[in-house]
N, C-alpha and C positions, 0 to 999 in steps of 0.2 A: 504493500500500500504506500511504503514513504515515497518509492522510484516513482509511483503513480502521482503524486501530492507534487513532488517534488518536477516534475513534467507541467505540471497544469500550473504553477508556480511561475514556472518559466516561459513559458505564455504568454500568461496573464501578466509578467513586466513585460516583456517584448510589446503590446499592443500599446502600450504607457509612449511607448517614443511616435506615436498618431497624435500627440497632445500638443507635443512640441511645438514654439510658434514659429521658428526660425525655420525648421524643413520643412512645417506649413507654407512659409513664406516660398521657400524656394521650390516644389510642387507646384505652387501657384503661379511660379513663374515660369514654368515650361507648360504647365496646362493651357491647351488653347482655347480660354473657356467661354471668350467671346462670338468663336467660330461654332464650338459645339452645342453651344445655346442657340444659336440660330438653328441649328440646323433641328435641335431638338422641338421647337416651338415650331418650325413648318411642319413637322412629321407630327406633333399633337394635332395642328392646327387641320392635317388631313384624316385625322383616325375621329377629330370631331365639331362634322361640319355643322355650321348653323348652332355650332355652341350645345350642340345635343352631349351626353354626358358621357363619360367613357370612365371605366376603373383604371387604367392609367393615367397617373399627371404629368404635367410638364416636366416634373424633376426626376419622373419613370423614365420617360424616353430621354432625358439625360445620360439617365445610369446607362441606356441604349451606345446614346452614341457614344461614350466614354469608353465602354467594352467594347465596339469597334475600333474606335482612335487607336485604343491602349495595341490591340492583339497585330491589326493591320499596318501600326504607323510608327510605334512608339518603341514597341518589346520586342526582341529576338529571343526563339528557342535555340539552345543551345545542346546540341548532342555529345560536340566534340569540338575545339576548338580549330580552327585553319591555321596551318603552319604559317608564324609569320615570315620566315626563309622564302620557302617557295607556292605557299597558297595553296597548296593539297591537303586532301586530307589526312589527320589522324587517328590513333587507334589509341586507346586506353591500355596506359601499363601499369596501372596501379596508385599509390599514392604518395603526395609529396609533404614534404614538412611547410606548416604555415611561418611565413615571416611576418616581422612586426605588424605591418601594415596591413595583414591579414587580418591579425587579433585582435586589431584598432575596431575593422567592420567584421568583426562577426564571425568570420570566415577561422572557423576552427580543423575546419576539413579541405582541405588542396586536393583537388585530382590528377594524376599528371599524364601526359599523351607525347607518344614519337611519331613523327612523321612518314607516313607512308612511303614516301618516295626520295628523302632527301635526309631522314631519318635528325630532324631536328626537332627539340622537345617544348615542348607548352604546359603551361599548368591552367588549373583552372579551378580558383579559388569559390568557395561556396558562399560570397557575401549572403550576409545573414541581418543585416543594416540599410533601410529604404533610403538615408541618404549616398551611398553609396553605390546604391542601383538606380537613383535615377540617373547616375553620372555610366554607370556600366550597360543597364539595358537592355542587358541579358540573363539567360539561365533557365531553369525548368520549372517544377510548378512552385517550386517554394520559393524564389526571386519572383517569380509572378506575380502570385496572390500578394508577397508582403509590400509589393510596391505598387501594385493595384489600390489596393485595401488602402496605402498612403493617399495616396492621389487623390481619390474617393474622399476620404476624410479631409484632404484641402480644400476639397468642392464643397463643403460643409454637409454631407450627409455623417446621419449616425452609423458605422459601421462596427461588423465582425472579422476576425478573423477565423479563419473554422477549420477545424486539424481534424483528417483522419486518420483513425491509429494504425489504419489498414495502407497508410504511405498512399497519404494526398492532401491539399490544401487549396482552399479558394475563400469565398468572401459573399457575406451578406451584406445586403443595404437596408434600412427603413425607408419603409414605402409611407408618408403620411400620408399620402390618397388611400392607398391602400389599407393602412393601418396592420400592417406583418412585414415580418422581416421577408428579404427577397433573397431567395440563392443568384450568384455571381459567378462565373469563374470564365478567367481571363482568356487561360490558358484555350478554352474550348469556343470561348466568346457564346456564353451558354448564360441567358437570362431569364429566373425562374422556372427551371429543371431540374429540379430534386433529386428525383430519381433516376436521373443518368447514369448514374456509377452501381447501382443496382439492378438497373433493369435495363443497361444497353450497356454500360463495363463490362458486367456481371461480376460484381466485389459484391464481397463475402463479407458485410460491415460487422464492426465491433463496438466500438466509441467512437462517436463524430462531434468535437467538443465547439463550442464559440465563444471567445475571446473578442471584450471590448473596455472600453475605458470602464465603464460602471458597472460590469459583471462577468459571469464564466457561467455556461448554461449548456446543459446535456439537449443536444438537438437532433441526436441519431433518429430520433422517432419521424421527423422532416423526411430521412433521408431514402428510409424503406416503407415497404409494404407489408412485407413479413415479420412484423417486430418478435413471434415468439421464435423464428430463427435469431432473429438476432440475440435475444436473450440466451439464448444455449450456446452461444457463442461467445458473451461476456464473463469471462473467467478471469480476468486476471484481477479483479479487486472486486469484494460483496457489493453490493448495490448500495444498502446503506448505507458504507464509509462513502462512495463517490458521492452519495446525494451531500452526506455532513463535509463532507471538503470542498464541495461546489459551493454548498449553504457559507461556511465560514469564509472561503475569498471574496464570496459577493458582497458577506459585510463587510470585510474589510476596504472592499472598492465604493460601497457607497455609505461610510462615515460619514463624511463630511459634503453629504449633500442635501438640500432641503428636503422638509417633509412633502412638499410636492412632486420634487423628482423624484422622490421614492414610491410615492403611491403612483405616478406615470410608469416606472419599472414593472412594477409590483401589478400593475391591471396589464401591460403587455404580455407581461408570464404568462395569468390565469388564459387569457386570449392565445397566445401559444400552444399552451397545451389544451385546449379546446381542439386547434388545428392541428396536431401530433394526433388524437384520439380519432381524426376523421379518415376514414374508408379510403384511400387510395388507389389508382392502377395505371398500370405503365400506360403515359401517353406514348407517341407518333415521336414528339421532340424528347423523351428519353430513352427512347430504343437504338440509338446510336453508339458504333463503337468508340474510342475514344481517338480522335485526329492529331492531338499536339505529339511531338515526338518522331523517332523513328519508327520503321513497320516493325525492325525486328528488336526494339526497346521496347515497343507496346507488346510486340507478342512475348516476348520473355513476361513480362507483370498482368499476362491475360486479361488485359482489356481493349482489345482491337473487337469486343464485339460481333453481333452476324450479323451479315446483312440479308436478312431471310425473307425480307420484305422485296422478293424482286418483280420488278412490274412489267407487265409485257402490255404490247396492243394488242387488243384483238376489237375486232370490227362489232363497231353500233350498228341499230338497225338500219339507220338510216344510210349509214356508208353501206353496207350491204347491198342496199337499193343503187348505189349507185355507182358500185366495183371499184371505190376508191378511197385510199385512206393516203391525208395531206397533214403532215405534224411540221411545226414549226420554232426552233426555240432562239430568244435574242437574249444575249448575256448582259446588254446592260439594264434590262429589266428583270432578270431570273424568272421568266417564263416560259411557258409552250400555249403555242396555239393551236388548237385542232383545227385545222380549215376545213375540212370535210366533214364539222361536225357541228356548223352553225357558231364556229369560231371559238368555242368556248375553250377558256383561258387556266391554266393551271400553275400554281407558283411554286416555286422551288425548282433545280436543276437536280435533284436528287429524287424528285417527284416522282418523277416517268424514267428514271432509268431501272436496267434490268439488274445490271453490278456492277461495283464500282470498288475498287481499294487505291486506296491514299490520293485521292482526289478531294479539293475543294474548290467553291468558288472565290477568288481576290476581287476586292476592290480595291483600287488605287485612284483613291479619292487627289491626291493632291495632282497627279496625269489625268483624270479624267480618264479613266477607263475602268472596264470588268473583263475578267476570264477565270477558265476553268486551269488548275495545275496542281501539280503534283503538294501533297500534305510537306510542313517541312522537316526535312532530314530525311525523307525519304528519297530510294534513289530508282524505283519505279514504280510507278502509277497506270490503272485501267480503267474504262467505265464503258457501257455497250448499253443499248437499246434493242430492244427486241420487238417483232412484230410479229404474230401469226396467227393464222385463218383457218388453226384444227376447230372443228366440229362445223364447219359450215362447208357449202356445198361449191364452194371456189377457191381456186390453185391460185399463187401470184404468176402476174403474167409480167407488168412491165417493172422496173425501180428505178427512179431517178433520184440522186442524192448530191446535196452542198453540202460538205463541213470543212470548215475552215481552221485553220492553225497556224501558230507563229515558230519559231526556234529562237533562238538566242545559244550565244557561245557555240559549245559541243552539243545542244541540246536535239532532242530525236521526238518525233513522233508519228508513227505508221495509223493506218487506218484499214480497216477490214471488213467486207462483206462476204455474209457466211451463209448458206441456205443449211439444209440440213446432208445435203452431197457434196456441196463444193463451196470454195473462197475464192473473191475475186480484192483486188489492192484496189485502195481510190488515190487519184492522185489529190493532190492538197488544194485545198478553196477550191479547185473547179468543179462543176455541176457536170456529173455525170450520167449516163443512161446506161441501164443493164438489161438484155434480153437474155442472158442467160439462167436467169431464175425461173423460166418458166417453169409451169407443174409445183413449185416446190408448196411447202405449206407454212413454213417461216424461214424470218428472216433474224439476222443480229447482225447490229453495225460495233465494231470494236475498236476504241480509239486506244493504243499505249505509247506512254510516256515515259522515257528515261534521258543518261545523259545530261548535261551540264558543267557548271565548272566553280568550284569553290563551295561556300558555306550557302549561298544560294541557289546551288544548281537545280535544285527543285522547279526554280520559279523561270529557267530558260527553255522548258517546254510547254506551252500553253494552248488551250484551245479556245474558238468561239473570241478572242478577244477583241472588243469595240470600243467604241469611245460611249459615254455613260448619257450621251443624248440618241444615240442609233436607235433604230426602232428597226431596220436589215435582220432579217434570221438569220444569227450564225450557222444554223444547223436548220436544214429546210430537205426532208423524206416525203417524196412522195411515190405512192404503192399502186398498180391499177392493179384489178383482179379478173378472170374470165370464170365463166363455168366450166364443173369439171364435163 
């Protein structure tokens, strides 16, 4: 129990340096908070038109673009550092001793890496100190979340820190529209998804604690569905002591605050655990495996998830009637269009595909563009669409297809169509026509991406990329069908 006290201890000071006015100050000064506020109050201003009401506020869709800014603009995942000799990659050999300057921030654990090709060595210190990382920038989920969680708190929301014992870390907001705490997590840009790391990780939770200036509060019940799995899983301290060491820090953290802010604490709880007690199930946005990281970093920690949900076309009635099926998708909207189905509009590029691994969509807000590319640290990526016309009484007859792609550096990406006999190559952005599908009964079109160069090479294969006013289908399938 003391290892366990003595853990929550160390926490509960750690979130104390969010207080501070001076890296308040200086948070504030890299926050672009005049930019992000615009943009948050047009995005209010279009989710409620004529003033009609909505459960998110203006300071909701903040926390919005804030978790976009921070993952897209601000933060780099760190897998392994770039040699800075020659710019290649390296490999982890183990660990290295911290220097003073380490133990100034935090950084009690050094990792150190040789260079693949030129065999020159890098460390890479585990800053554990938000002023620190706003100047670095980088690292994995625990430089994420603490300098997330920072930033957040310069923008004046009340925040958490939130540890899981099962090795992970992100960050709640107070929603006063809302009136609950909101899950955050940078690393995934994952806003009010709870059960991500349960029901689309597949973590096996144990203790999921939160840490803030005025308290320390057992929140695992947020996090699952299952809670009497997770009780048979909590062994390593009686329940009672955690509740009386949770109980004893929170008064120590709120001595010295009015009887007001105590009764405001004190009716958020009861409200809390109102919503821990309420019925759960996995949504659509926590069935997701986990993106930040490498493929085989995540698959070593079993949380890359399935993607089980794979979606195919198969023909309305009304394309039916009329032997053709027209899909359309523009990446600077993240939508598809059916044209053959009275237009109707679908959102998400993950919507309609069939499978996909280490793929996301970017935006690059400050170029003014979107596209689809490889997750980062990853060093191949795939995603395909499928279409087929089993149990109906027609063969595909013709296929016409655009999809279009960029490279950069060494960067690669092939394109594939596949009946269920044969493969034909497409060449790049040109609209092509296929008569050799005839008879067949589906189809998959398969986009992979590999290659690049440096700590970004991820992002030198891309697809579908346009500038963020296009309204042009990157990707535009169209299918005629005959009888059989």
């Amino acid at each position: 129990m003391e290892d366990f006290k003595k853990k929550l201890r160390a926490y509960s000071q750690q979130v104390q340096m969010y207080e501070n006015a001076s890296l308040q100050a200086q948070a504030c000064a890299i926050l672009p908070l005049s930019k992000l506020n615009k943009q948050a109050e047009s995005s209010y201003a279009l989710q409620s038109p004529g003033g009609s009401t909505t459960s998110l506020g203006a300071q909701d869709f903040l926390v919005l673009e804030l978790l976009t800014w921070f993952k897209e603009e601000f933060f780099t995942w760190m897998d392994a550092p770039e040699c800075k000799q020659c710019g290649d990659e390296t490999s982890g050999v183990g660990s290295a001793d911290p220097n003073m300057e380490d133990l100034l921030w935090g950084a009690n654990r050094v990792e150190a890496y040789m260079c693949k090709v030129c065999g020159g060595r890098e460390r890479f210190p585990r800053y554990n100190h938000p002023r620190k990382l706003l100047e670095t920038r980088a690292g994995r989920c625990g430089e994420w979340a603490n300098c997330f969680t920072m930033l957040c708190r310069a923008a004046n929301f009340e925040v958490r820190f939130v540890v899981d014992w099962t090795d992970h870390v992100w960050t709640e907001v107070y929603s006063d529209s809302q009136k609950r705490w909101i899950h955050c997590d940078p690393c995934e840009n994952k806003y009010d998804a709870p059960l991500l790391y349960e029901c689309g990780w597949g973590k096996k939770l144990t203790y999921v604690m939160a840490f803030s200036a005025d308290e320390v509060q057992d929140v695992t019940w947020r996090y699952s569905i299952d809670h009497a799995a997770v009780l048979s899983r909590r062994t390593a301290v009686q329940e009672d002591g955690l509740l009386n060491a949770i109980t004893s820090l929170t008064k120590q953290l709120q001595a010295t605050l009015s009887d007001d802010r105590r009764k405001e604490l004190e009716q958020r709880k009861v409200t809390e655990l109102v919503e821990f007690l309420s019925p759960k199930t996995c949504a659509d946005d926590s069935m997701e495996g986990r993106v930040s990281g490498s493929a085989a970093w995540r698959l070593a920690r079993g949380e890359m998830g399935d993607n089980t949900d794979a979606f195919t076309f198969t023909l309305l009635e009304a394309e039916k009637q009329v032997k053709r099926l027209h899909v359309q998708y523009v990446a600077a909207r993240d939508e598809y269009e059916r044209v053959s189905a009275s237009r109707c509009k679908t959102k998400g590029w993950a919507a309609c595909v069939h499978e996909y691994n280490n793929v996301k969509r970017k935006v690059e807000k400050d170029w003014k563009i979107a596209y689809l590319s490889r997750t980062e640290g990853s060093t191949e990526g795939s995603v395909s669409w499928k279409i087929s016309c089993l149990g109906t009484d027609l063969n595909i007859d013709t296929v016409c297809v655009k999809a279009t792609s960029e490279t950069f550096q060494n960067g690669h990406v092939s394109w594939r169509l596949c009946s269920e006999e044969q493969c034909a190559m497409l060449s790049v952005s040109d609209r092509v026509t296929f008569n050799d599908f005839k008879g067949s009964k589906t189809l998959t079109l398969t986009a992979r991406l590999s290659g690049g160069s440096g700590s970004v090479a991820w992002q030198h294969s891309q697809l579908f990329r346009q500038g963020l006013d296009s309204t042009d289908p990157a990707l535009d399938i169209l299918v005629t069908f005959s009888s059989v």
